[in-house]
N, C-alpha and C positions, 0 to 999 in steps of 0.2 A: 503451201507457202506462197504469200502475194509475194508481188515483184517489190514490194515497200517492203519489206524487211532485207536487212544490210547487216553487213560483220559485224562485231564490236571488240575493240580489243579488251578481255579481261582477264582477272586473275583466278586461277579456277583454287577451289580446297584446296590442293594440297600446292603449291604457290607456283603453278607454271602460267606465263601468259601466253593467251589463247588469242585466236580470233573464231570468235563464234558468233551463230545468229541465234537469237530469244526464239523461243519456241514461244512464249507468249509475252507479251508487255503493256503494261497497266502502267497509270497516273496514282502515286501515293501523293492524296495532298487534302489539308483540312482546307474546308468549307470559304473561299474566298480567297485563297494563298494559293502562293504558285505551286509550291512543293518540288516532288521530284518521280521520276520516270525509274519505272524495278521492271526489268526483266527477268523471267526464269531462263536457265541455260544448264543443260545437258552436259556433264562432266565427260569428251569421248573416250578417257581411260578405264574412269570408273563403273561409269553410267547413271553415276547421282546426280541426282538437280540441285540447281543451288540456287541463289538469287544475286541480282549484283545491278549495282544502279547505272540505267544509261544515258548516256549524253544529253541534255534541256531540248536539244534539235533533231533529234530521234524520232521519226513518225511513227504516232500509234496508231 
């Protein structure tokens, strides 16, 4: 884990919010658009991943 990744508060499956860090985070976005920023994040009840979009100011 770099020292750049940071909580995010989200809503995990089954609707509790969290503060969790992306285990990875990627840029969805077509070809000249801004788009938007998806982290995967590790459910720590369940232990599913899930995805969930983070903040525009988010470093990837």
């Amino acid at each position: 884990m770099s020292s750049g990744k940071r909580a995010v508060k989200v809503k995990t499956p089954n609707g509790k919010e969290m503060e969790l860090v992306p285990e990875k985070a990627w840029a969805l976005a077509p070809k000249g658009r801004k788009g938007v920023k998806i982290g995967l994040f590790k459910d720590p009840e369940t232990g599913k991943y899930f995805r969930h979009k983070l903040p525009d100011d988010y470093p990837i």
